[in-house]
N, C-alpha and C positions, 0 to 999 in steps of 0.2 A: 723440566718444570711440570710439576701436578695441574688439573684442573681443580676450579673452585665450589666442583663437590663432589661428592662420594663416587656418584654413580659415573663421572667423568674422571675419575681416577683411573691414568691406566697399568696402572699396577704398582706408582710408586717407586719404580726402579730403573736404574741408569739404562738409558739405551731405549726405553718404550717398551721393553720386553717385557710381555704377560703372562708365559709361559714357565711353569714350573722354576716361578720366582721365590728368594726368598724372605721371610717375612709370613710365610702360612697363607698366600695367595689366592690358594686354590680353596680357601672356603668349605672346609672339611671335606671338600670330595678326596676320593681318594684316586693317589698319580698326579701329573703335571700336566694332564691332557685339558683343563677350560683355559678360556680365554675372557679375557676383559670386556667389557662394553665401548671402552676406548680402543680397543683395536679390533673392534667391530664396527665401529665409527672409521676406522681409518683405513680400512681394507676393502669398505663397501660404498665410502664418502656420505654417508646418513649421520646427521647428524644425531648427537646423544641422547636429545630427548625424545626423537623420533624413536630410537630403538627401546628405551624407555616404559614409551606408550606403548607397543607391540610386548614389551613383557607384560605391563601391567595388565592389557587385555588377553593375556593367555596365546598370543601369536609363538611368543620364543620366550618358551620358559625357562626360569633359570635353573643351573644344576645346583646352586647353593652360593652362601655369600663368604666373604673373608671378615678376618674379625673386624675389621675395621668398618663392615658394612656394603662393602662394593661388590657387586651381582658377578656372578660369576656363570659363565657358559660351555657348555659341553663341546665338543670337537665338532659336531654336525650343527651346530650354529649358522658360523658359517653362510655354507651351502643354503641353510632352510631360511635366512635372514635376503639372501642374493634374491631366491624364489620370491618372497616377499615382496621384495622391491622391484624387481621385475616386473610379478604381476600388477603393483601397484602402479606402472610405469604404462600399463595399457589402460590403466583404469579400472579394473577390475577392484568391486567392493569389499571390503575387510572381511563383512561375513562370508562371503563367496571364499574369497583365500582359506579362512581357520576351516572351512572343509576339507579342504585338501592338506593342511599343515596335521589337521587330528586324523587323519587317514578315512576320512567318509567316502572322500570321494577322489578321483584320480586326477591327474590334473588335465587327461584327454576327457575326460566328464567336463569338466568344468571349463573348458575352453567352450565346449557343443555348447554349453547351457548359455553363457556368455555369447557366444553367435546367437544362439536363437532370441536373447533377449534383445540385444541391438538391431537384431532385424526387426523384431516387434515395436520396436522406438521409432526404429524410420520409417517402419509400415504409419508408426500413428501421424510421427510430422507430415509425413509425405500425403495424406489424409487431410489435413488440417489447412495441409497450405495449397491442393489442391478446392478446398472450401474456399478460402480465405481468395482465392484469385475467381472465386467464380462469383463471387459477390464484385468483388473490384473491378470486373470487364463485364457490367452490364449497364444498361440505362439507370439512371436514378430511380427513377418512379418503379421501377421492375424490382426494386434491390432490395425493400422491406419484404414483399411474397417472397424470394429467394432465401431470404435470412430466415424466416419463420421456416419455409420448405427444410432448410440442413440442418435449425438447429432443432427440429424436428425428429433428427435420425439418431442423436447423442453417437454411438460409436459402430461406426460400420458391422461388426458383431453382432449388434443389438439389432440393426435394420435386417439383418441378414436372418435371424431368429422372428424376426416378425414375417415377415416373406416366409419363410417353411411354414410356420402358426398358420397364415393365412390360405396355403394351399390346403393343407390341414381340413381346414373348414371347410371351402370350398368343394372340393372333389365330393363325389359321392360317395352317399356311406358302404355301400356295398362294396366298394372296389378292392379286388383283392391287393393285399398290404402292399406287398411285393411291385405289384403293376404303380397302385400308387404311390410307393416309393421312388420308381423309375419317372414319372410325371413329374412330382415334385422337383428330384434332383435338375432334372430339366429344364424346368422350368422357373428356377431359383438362379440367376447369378451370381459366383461370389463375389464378395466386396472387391471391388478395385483394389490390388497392392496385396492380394490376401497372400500370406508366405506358403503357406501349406497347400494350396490349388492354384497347379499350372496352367489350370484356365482361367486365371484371375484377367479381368484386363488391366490395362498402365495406366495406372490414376492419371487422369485431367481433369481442368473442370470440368468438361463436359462428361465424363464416364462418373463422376464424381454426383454432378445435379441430376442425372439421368438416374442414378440410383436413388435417390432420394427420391427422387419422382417416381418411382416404385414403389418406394415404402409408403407414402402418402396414399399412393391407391389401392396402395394394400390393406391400409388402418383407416382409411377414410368410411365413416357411415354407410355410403351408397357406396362399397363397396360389394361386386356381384357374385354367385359362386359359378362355379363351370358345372357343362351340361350336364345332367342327372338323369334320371331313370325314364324320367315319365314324357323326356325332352328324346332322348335316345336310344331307348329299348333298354339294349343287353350291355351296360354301362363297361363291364372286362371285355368285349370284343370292339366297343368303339374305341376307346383307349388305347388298345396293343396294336389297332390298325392305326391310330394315328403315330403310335409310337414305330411303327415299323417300317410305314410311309416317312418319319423323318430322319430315319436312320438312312432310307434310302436315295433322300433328298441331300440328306448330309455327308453321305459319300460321292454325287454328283457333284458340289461345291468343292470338294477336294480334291476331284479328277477331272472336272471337266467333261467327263460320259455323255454327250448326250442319250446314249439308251437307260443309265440308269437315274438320269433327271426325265425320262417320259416312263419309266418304270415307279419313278417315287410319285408323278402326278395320277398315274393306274391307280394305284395304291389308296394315294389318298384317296379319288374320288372315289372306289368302291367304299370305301369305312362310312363316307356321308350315304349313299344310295342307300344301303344296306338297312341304314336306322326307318325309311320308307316300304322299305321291301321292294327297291328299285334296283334296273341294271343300270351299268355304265355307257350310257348310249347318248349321242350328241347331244338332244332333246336335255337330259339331266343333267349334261354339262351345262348347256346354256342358261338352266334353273339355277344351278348352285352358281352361276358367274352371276348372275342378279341379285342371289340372295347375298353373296360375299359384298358386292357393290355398295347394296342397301347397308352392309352392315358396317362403311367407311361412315356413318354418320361421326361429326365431330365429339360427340357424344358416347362411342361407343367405348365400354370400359374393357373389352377385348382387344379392342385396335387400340388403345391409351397404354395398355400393359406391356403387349408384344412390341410397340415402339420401344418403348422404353429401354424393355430387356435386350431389345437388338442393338440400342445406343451401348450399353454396357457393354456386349459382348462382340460387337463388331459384324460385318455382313457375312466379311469372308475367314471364317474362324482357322487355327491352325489344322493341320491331321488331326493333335492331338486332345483336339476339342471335343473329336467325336460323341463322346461320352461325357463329357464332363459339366462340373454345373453349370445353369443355366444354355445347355447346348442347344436348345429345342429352336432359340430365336431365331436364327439362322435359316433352318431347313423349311421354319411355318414360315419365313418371309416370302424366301426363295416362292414355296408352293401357293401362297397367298400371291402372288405374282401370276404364278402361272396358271392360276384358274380365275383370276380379276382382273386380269391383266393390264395391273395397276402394280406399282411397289408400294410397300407396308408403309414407306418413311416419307409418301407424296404427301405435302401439306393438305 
């Protein structure tokens, strides 16, 4: 028994057989090597109009028709019809497929391509519904300033782009690129969930609001710039001293040293003396534990930021944080500690 159209024809002859039938089958190709649409249906369980739509879109072209009109398929149909339904069978988009069916692209390409974009997908949900629960677990009256705060940020990308803008600005103009690149990078966390940086932290809400609370004092008006020329002297040696005092703090948090957590505190407090023309002597420790004191006012947009950035990134970072964005929280908390002898995160 025929189907009730053309394209469902499978071939018109006893037994179902589509192969080098007679009656001129094969659609002027020449040989008995295509096959029918109906025993492409029957050998793959897709049903006729599905394969249909895949010729009409250029997926599985045809090699030619029979007179009677019914599509006729080359021998590697088949095979490239299975791929088809396969990849359709992970989800993978039609356009994504005819890349790999017209030879663009391999189909070990377009698996990467397909992982990286569904990791991109669950970066965004997983983004969304860590938002979505930090509005839902707070006070009512708290929960309009929350919602203005995140929806403030639009996409963690974009908050993360403003935070580099902002350092940007901030830093002094003289500093060499280089130096102020290493600041920045430091001093920027990536987005919570970010795929690409394995020092991203694990989205929650709280690392989720704590970033948003970054951006905010990043783009907020009375937002301040860091210390500059006329504040610190010789702007590239107080930098590369605070930059190598937190490298050394930040290897004390990953070993537990104590000589090179009283090495990273040396360190520091030479870079502050030096902007004076001071030594390291008890006397200027006990100034800078005053002045770091004075500077916990609730107000200050220094201690507002390094909170924040430390919410993000955590107190005790992995090894492999050493370096990576936003690492700097960590080591200035540690050493804000150790010369105020106070922690950064005390209300």
């Amino acid at each position: 028994m025929t189907r009730g159209t053309q394209d469902g024809n499978t071939g018109g002859t006893q037994g179902g057989n589509t192969r080098g039938t007679q009656g001129g089958n094969t659609g002027g190709t020449q040989g008995g090597d295509t096959v029918g649409i109906g025993e492409l249906a029957a050998r793959t369980g897709l049903p006729v109009k599905t394969i249909r739509y895949y010729s009409d879109i250029g997926l599985l072209p045809e090699s030619g028709r029979t007179p009677g009109g019914h599509r006729r398929y080359a021998a590697d149909a088949l095979p490239r019809l299975r791929l088809i339904q396969r990849l359709r069978a992970l989800g993978t988009p039609i356009a994504a497929i005819a890349t790999v069916t017209a030879g663009e692209r391999s189909l070990d390409e377009l698996v990467s391509r397909e992982l990286d974009a569904v990791q991109e997908q669950l970066r965004e949900a997983t983004w969304r519904r860590e938002v979505l629960r930090a509005l839902d677990d707070c006070p009512a009256p708290e929960r309009p300033r929350r919602l203005a705060l995140l929806a403030g940020v639009g996409s963690p990308d974009d908050a993360h782009d403003r935070l580099v803008r902002y350092w940007h600005w901030a830093l002094p103009a003289g500093l060499p690129r280089r130096l102020a690149q290493a600041v920045i990078d430091g001093a920027v966390p990536a987005p919570p969930a970010a795929p690409t940086a394995p020092t991203a932290a694990t989205p929650t809400a709280p690392t989720v609001l704590a970033y948003a609370e970054l951006h905010a004092l990043a783009t907020a008006d009375d937002r301040r710039r860091q210390p500059q020329a006329h504040q610190v002297g010789d702007v590239a040696s107080f930098y590369a001293g605070l930059l190598d005092a937190c490298a050394l703090a930040g290897e004390a948090l990953v070993s537990g040293c104590p000589e090179r957590r009283a090495e990273a505190l040396g360190q520091f407090v030479r870079t502050y003396a030096r902007v004076d023309g001071h030594d390291d002597t008890p006397a200027f420790r006990a100034h800078l534990r005053a002045l770091f004191r004075r500077g916990r006012r609730a107000g200050s947009f220094s201690l507002r930021y390094w909170r924040q950035a430390l919410a993000v990134t955590g107190e005790t970072p992995p090894p492999s944080a050493a370096a990576g964005q936003g690492y700097l929280a960590a080591p200035l908390a540690a050493l804000h500690e150790q010369v105020a002898g106070l922690p950064l995160t005390a209300k």
